[in-house]
C-alpha positions in Angstrom: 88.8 -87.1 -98.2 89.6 -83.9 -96.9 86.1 -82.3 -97.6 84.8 -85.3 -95.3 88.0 -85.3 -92.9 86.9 -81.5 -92.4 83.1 -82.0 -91.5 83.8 -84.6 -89.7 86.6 -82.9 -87.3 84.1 -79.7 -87.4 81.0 -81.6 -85.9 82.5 -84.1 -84.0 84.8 -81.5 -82.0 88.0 -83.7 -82.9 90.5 -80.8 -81.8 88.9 -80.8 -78.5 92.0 -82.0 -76.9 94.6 -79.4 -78.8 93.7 -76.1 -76.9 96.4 -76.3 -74.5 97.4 -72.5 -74.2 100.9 -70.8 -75.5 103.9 -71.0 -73.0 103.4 -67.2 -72.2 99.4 -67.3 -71.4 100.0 -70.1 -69.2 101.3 -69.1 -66.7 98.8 -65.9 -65.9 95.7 -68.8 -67.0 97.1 -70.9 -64.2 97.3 -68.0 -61.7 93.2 -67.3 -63.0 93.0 -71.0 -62.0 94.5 -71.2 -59.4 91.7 -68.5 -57.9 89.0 -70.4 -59.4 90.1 -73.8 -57.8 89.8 -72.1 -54.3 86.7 -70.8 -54.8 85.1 -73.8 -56.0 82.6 -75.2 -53.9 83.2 -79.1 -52.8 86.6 -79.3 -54.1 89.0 -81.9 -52.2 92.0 -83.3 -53.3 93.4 -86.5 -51.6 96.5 -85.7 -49.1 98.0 -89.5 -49.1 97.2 -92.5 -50.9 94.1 -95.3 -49.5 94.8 -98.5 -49.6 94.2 -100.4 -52.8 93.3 -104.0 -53.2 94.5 -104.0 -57.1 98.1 -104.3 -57.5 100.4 -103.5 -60.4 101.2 -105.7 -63.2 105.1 -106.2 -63.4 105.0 -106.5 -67.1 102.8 -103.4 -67.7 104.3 -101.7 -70.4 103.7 -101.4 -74.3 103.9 -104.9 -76.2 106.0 -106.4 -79.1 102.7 -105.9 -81.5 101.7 -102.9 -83.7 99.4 -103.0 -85.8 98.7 -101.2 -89.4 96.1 -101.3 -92.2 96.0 -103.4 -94.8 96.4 -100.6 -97.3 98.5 -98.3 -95.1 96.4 -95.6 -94.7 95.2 -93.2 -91.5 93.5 -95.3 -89.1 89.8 -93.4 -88.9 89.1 -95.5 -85.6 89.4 -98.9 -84.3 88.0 -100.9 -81.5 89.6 -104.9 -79.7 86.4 -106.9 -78.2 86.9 -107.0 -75.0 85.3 -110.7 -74.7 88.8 -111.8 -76.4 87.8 -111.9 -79.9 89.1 -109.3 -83.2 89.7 -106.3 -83.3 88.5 -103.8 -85.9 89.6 -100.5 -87.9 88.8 -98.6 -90.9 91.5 -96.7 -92.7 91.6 -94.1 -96.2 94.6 -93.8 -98.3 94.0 -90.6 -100.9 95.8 -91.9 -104.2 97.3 -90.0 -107.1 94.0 -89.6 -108.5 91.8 -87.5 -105.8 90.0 -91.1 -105.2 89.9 -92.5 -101.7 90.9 -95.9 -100.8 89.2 -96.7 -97.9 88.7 -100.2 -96.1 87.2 -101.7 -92.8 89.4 -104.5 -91.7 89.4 -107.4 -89.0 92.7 -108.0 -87.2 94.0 -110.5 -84.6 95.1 -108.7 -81.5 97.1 -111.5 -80.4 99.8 -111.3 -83.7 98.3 -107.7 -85.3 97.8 -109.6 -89.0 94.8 -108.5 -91.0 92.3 -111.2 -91.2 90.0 -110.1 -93.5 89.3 -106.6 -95.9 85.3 -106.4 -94.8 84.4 -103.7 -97.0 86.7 -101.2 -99.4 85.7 -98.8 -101.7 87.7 -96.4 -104.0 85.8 -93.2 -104.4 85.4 -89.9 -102.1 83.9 -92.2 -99.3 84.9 -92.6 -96.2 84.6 -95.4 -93.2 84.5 -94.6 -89.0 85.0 -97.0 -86.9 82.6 -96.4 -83.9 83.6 -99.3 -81.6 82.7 -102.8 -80.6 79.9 -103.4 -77.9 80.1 -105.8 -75.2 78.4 -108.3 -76.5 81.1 -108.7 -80.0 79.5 -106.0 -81.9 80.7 -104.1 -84.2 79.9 -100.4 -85.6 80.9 -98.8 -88.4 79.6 -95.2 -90.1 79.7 -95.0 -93.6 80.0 -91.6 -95.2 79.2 -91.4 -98.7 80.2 -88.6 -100.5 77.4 -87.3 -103.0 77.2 -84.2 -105.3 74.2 -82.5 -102.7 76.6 -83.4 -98.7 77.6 -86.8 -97.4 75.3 -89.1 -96.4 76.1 -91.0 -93.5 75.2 -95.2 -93.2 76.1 -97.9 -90.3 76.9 -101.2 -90.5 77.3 -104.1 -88.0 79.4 -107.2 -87.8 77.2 -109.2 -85.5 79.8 -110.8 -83.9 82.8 -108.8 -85.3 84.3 -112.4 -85.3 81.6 -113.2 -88.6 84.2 -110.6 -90.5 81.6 -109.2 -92.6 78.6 -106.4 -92.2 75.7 -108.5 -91.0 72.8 -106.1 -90.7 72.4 -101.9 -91.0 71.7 -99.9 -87.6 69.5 -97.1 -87.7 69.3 -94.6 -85.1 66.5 -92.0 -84.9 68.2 -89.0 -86.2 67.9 -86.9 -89.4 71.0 -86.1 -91.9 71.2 -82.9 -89.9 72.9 -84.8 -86.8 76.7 -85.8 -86.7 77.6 -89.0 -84.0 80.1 -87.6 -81.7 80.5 -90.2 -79.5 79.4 -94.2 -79.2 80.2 -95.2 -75.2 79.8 -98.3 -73.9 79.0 -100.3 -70.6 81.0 -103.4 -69.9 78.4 -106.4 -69.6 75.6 -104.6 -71.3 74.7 -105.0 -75.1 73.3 -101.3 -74.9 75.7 -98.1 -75.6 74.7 -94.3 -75.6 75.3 -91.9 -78.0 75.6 -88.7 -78.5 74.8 -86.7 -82.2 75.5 -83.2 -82.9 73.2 -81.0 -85.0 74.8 -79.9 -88.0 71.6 -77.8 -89.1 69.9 -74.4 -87.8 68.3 -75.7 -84.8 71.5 -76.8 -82.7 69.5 -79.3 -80.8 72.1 -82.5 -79.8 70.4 -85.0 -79.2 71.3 -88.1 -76.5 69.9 -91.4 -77.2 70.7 -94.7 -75.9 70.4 -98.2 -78.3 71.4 -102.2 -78.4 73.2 -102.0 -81.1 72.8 -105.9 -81.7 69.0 -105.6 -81.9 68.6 -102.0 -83.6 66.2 -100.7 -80.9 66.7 -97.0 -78.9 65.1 -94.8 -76.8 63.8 -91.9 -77.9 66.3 -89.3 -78.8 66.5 -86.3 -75.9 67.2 -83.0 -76.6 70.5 -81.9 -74.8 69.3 -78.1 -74.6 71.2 -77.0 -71.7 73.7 -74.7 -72.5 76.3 -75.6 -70.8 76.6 -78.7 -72.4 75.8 -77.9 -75.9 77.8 -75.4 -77.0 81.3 -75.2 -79.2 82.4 -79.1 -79.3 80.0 -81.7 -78.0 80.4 -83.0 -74.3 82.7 -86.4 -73.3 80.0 -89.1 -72.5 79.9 -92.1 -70.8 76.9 -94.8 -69.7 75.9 -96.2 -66.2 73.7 -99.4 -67.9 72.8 -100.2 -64.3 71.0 -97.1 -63.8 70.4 -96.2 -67.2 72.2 -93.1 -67.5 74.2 -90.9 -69.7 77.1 -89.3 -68.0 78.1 -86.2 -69.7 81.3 -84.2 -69.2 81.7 -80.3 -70.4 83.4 -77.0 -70.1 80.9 -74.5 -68.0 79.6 -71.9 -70.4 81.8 -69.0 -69.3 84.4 -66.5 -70.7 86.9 -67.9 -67.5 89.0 -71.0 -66.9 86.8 -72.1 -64.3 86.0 -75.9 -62.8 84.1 -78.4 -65.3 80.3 -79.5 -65.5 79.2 -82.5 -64.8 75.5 -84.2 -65.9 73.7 -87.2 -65.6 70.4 -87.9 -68.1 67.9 -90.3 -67.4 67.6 -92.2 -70.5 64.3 -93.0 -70.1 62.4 -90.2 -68.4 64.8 -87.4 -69.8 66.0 -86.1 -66.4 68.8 -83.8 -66.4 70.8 -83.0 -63.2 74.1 -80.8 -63.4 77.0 -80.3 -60.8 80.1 -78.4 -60.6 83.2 -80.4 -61.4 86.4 -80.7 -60.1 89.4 -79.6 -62.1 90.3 -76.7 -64.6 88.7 -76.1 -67.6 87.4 -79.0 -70.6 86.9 -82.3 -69.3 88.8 -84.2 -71.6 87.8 -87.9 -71.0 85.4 -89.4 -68.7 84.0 -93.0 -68.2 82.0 -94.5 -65.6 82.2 -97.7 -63.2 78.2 -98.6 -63.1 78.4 -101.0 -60.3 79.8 -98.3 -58.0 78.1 -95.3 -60.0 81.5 -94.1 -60.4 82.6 -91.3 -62.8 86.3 -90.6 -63.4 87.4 -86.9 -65.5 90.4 -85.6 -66.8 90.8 -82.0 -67.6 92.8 -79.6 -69.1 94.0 -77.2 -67.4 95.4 -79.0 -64.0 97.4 -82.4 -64.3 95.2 -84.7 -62.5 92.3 -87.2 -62.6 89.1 -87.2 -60.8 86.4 -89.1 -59.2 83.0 -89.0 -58.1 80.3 -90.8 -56.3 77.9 -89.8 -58.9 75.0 -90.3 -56.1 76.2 -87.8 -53.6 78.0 -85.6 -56.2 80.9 -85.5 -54.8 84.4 -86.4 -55.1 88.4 -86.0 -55.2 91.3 -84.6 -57.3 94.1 -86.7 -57.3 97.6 -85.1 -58.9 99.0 -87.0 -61.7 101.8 -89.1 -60.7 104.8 -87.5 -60.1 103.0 -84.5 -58.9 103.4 -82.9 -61.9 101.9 -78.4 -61.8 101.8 -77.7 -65.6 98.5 -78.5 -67.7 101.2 -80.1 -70.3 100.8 -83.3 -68.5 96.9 -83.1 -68.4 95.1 -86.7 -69.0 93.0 -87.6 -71.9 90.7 -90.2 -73.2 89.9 -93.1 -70.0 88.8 -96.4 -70.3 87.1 -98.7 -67.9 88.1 -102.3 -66.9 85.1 -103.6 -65.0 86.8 -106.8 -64.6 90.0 -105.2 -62.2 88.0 -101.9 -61.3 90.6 -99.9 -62.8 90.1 -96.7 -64.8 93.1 -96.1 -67.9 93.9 -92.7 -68.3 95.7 -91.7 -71.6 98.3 -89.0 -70.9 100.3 -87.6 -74.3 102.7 -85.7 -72.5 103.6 -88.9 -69.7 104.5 -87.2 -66.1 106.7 -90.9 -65.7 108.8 -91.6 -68.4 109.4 -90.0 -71.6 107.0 -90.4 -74.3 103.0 -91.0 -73.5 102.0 -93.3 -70.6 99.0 -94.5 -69.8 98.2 -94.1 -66.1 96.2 -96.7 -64.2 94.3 -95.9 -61.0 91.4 -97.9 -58.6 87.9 -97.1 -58.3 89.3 -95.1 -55.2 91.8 -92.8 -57.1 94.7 -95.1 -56.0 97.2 -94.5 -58.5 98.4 -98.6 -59.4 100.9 -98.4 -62.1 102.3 -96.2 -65.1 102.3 -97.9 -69.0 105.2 -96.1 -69.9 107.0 -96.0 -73.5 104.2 -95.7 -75.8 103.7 -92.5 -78.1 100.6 -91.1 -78.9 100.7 -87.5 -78.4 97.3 -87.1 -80.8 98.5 -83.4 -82.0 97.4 -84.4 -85.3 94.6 -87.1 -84.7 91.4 -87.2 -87.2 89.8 -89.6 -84.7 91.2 -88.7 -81.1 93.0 -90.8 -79.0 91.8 -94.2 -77.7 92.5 -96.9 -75.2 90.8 -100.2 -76.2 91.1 -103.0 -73.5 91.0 -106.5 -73.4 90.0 -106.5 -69.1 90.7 -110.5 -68.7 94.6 -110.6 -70.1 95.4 -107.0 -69.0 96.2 -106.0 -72.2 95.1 -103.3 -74.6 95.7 -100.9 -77.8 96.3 -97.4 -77.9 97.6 -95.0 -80.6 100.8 -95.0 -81.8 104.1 -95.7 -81.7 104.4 -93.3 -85.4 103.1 -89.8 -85.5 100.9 -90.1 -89.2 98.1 -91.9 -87.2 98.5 -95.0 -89.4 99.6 -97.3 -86.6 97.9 -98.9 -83.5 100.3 -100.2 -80.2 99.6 -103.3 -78.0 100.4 -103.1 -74.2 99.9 -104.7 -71.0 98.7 -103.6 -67.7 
């Protein structure tokens, strides 16, 4: 496991999240920052809260059910369906032996109880749980450990309700290419996907699919270079306009604001902006209706949005107006059902603990999930918010540390 655990964290960018600076480079980074922010073109940052048609959920906080692998092992990914139906995971336990136990598994989200073992295997293999689609799908990469690499499979549970792999998906990409990152539109049965190139060529490659019918497009080179180098860019998909939305550090020695790109899926246009923010963009996701993207980065302590047809936008503070990069915002999710973006925040700027933060399409801040625990210091897969939109309830990380554990809540 750890010969796969390491090429997987190495291609996929896992530690992308963990470069939060030492205590005593902070503060000069900040003052760097600080002069960067200024002289960013387009930067605004909201001075008083709009109004918001959403309102809070009085019971938004984390729920009575946790949830753990039938065999008790680090969680490598998990996914609810967000029409109401399972949820999904895959887990690997490393025994006594140097064999892997590892398992995909159906659970109910309602009481957290396994309801079926899909697939297990006891060898050096491994399972990834890539997500469910909106129409019940479910993915899951298979790497299978051989004496010449690993060779990577995926499977499909077509609904995830049928508890068992119902058909193979094969996207057009060779050995050579890693999948980063499977993100999905609410309402559409496509996803996009991004794969990083393990080989000499370093040519990533953006694709879009239905996952249910194993089609794509044709795979697009993602050659510019400031979205292609180190770890792979956060993506997201606009199904209405059939767009990747890609999120990335600018290619530069400085902590300077993000980049931003949108790629037309099906003629391979690429258009770039300057972000807002400091630094890596650490989670992004996209309201297609509204061609909305929300960022978090990591060097400033707040969230922000675009109109992804004008290119521009806002930077709203994290609640409680909190000035140290500590408190910056991870992994977001989007409820297309309430319009509300969920953005994961480790270090929680409300309570003690993690918190999830909830905002409108706006940047309206609308409530705090406080009391969970997910700091993802040590996270193979990194940290996720999977969302039920019609009950207001969800799944995060957490509440243990040893990533073999996954949290309801409400919101």
């Amino acid at each position: 496991m750890k010969k796969v655990m390491s090429e997987f964290e190495c291609s996929c960018g896992i530690n992308k999240r963990d470069r939060k600076p030492a205590q005593g480079q902070r503060n000069i980074r900040l003052a760097m920052c600080l002069v960067a922010s200024i002289l960013s073109l387009g930067v605004v940052q909201y001075a008083a809260a709009q109004t918001s048609a959403t309102t809070a959920n009085p019971a938004a906080g984390p729920g009575n059910v946790i949830v753990h692998g039938q065999f008790g092992g680090i969680i490598f990914g998990f996914d609810i369906d967000p029409n109401g139906g399972n949820g999904i995971l895959s887990e690997a336990v490393e025994q006594s032996d140097g064999t892997i136990i590892a398992a995909v598994e159906t659970f109910d989200p309602t009481t957290g109880n396994i309801i079926k073992v899909v697939s297990k295997t006891q060898t050096q293999d491994d399972f990834v749980t890539l997500g469910i689609t909106a129409t019940s799908v479910g993915l899951v990469e298979r790497e299978h450990v051989t004496s010449t690499g690993v060779q990577r499979t995926f499977n499909v549970l077509n609904p995830v309700g049928s508890n068992k792999f119902t058909g193979r998906w094969t996207p057009p990409i060779d050995q050579q290419h890693v999948i980063s990152e499977v993100s999905r539109a609410a309402g559409s049965p496509n996803v996009a996907v991004y794969a990083v190139d393990t080989g000499s060529t370093f040519h990533p490659m953006v694709f879009s699919s239905n996952v249910a019918a194993n089609t794509f497009s044709s795979a697009i080179p993602m050659l510019d270079n400031d979205f292609n180098f180190e770890q792979a860019p956060e993506l997201a998909y606009n199904n209405v306009t059939n767009q990747a939305v890609l999120g990335h550090q600018r290619n530069s020695q400085f902590i300077v604001p993000p980049m931003v790109g949108t790629l037309d899926l099906k003629n391979g246009k690429f258009i770039k902006f300057s972000g807002l923010g400091l630094g890596v963009i650490n989670g992004i996701a996209v309201d297609p209706q509204d061609n909305i993207a929300c960022t978090t980065t990591s060097f400033d302590a707040a969230v922000q949005f675009y109109t992804l047809s004008t290119k521009k936008g806002v930077s709203v503070p994290m609640p409680g107006n909190p000035d140290d990069s500590l408190f910056a915002g991870q992994h977001i999710t989007y409820d297309a059902v309430n319009k509300l973006f969920l953005v994961a925040q480790p270090f929680s700027s409300t309570s003690t603990g993690s918190s999830i933060q909830v905002y409108d399409t706006k940047g309206n801040f609308i409530e705090s999930v406080d009391g969970l625990n997910f700091s993802g210091e040590s996270n193979v897969i990194p940290v996720h918010i999977a969302i039920n939109p019609r009950t207001r309830t969800g799944y995060v990380d957490g509440p243990d540390t040893d990533d073999t554990d996954i949290q309801s809540f409400n919101y």
